[in-house]
N, C-alpha and C positions, 0 to 999 in steps of 0.2 A: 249190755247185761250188767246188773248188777254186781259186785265186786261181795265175796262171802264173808268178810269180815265186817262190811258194813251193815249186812242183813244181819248176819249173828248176830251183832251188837242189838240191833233191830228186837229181834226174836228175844233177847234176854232181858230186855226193858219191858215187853207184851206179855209175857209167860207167867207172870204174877195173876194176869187177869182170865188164864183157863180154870174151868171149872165153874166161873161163874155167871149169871143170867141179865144179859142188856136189859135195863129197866127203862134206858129214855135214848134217844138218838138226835143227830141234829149232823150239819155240815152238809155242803151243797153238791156231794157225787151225783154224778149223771148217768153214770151206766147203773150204778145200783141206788137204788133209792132206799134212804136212811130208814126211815118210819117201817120197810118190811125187814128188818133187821130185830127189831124191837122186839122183848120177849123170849128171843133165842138164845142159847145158851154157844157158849167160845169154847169149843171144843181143841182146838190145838190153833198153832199159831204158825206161820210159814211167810218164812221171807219169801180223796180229800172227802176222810169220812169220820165223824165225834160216837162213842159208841159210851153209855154212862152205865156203871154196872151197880148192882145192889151191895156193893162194899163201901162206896162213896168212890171209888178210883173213876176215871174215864181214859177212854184212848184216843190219840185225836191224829189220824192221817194225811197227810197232806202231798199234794201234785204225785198221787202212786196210780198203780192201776191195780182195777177190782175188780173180782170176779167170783161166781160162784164155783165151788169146788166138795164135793161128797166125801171127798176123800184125802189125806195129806197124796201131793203129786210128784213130791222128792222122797229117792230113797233115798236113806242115810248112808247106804255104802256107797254112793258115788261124791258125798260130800266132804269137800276139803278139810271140814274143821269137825266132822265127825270121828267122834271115838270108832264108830262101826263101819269107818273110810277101808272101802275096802281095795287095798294096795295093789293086790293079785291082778284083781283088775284093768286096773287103773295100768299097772303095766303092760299088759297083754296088748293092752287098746294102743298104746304108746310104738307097739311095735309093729303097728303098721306101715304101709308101704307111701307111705305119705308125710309130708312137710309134719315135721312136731309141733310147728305152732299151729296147726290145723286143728291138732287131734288134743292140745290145751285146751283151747276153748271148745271142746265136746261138751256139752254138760249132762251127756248120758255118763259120760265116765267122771268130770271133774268139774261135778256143780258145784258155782260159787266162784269159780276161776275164771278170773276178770282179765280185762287186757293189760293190767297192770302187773299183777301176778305175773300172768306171763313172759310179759318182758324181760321182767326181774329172776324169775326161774332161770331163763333160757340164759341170761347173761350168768347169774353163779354157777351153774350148772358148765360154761364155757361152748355150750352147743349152740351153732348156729340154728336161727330158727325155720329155715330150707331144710335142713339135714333132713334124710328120709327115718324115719322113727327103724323101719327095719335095717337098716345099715348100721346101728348104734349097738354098745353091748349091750349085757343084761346088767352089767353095776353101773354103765352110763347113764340108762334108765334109772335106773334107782337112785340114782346122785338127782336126778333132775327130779321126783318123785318129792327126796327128802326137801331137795329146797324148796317146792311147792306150798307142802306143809309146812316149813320152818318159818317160810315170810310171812304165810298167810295167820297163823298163830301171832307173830309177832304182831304183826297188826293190829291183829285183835286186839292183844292185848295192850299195846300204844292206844287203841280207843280209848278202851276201860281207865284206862289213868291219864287219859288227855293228853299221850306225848303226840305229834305227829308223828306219819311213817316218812323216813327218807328211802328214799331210788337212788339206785344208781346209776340207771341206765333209759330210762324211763324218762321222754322229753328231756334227754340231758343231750348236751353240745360233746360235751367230754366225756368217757368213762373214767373212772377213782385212777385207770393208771396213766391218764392223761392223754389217750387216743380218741380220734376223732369219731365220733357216733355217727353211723347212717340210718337213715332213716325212710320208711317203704311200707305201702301198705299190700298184706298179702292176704291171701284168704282162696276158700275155691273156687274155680270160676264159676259155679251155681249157688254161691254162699255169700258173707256179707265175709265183704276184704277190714280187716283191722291194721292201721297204723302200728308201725313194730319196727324197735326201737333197738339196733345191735351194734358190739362193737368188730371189725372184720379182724382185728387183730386177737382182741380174746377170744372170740367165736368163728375161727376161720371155716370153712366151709372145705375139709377137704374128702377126696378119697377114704382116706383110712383116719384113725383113731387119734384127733388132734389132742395137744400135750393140753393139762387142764392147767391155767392160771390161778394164782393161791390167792383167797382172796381174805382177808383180815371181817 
C-alpha cells in the first residue's frame, strides 16, 4: 500500500487541475481507456494515463492503477495527514485485542499508513509490534498515535523540500542505540503478513508497561 505522504505529495501537485474540463487525452492505460475520459470535467483528486486540460496544464500518470469511482472512497477522518484525522478513533481501533501492527496498517482507521510508518512508530513509540493494543495504556496509545502523525508530516514535508526521510529502524541492521534489529514478517493469518522491523531491547515485549527509551 501506498505510504500517505507520498500520495499527499501526489494529491498536492494534481489539485491545481480540479475544476477544470479534459480537452484531449493520450497514454496507453488498459483498464481505462483514455479517449472516454475526454470531455469530463476533475472533480476531486485522491491518492499510465496523459489527461490535457483547457488551461494548457496536463497530468501524466504513470505504472498506477485506475479505476472508476462516483465518489471520493477515503474519509478524511481516518487519514494520517488530515486536519479532520480523527484521533478518537484511531484510538478506540488501536485498543483492540490484537497485535498493533495489525491494527497500523488498518486503513479503515489509519489510511495512508505504510509499512514504513509503521515500523518507525512502533520503534518511537518503544511498543513492541506483538503487543496486544488492549494490554497497552490510554497515553501508550496516544504516544504511538503522536508519533504516527509526527513522522508521517515530517515526511511530507522532507518531500516538499527534497530532504530524504531517514529510519531508524526500518531495514536497519542497528538501532540509533546500537542494538541488534530483528526482523519478521507478521500479519493475520487471513491477511497479508508485512516484513517488520524492531529492536527487542527498546521494544521489549513484556507483561506489564515496559520503561519507554528517550529518543533524541
Amino acid at each position: 500500500m501506498p505510504e500517505g505522504p507520498l500520495v499527499r505529495k501526489f494529491h498536492h501537485l494534481v489539485s491545481p487541475f480540479v475544476g477544470q474540463q479534459v480537452v484531449k487525452t493520450g497514454g496507453s492505460s488498459k483498464k481505462l481507456q483514455p479517449a472516454s475520459l475526454q470531455s469530463l470535467w476533475l472533480q476531486d483528486t485522491q491518492v499510465r494515463l496523459v489527461l490535457h486540460f483547457g488551461g494548457g496544464g496536463f497530468l501524466a500518470f504513470y505504472n498506477c492503477q485506475l479505476s472508476w469511482s462516483s465518489s471520493p472512497v477515503v474519509t478524511p477522518t481516518c487519514d494520517i495527514l488530515s486536519e479532520k484525522f480523527h484521533r478518537g478513533q484511531a484510538l478506540e481501533a488501536l485498543g483492540q485485542a490484537q497485535p498493533v501492527c495489525y491494527t497500523l496498517l488498518d486503513q479503515r482507521y489509519f489510511s495512508g499508513l505504510g509499512n514504513i510508518i509503521k515500523n518507525e512508530a512502533l520503534y518511537r513509540a518503544g511498543i513492541h509490534p506483538l503487543s496486544l493494543g488492549s494490554v497497552l495504556s490510554a497515553s501508550r496509545r496516544e504516544v504511538l498515535v503522536d508519533h504516527v502523525v509526527e513522522f508521517s508530516t515530517a515526511w511530507l514535508q522532507g518531500k516538499f523540500q527534497g530532504r530524504p526521510q531517514h529510519t531508524q529502524v526500518y531495514q536497519k541492521e542497528q538501532c540509533p542505540a546500537g542494538h541488534q534489529v530483528m526482523k519478521e514478517a507478521f500479519g493475520p493469518e487471513d491477511g497479508l503478513q508485512r516484513l517488520t522491523w524492531w529492536c527487542p531491547q527498546c521494544q521489549p515485549q513484556l507483561s506489564e508497561e515496559p520503561e519507554q527509551c528517550q529518543f533524541s
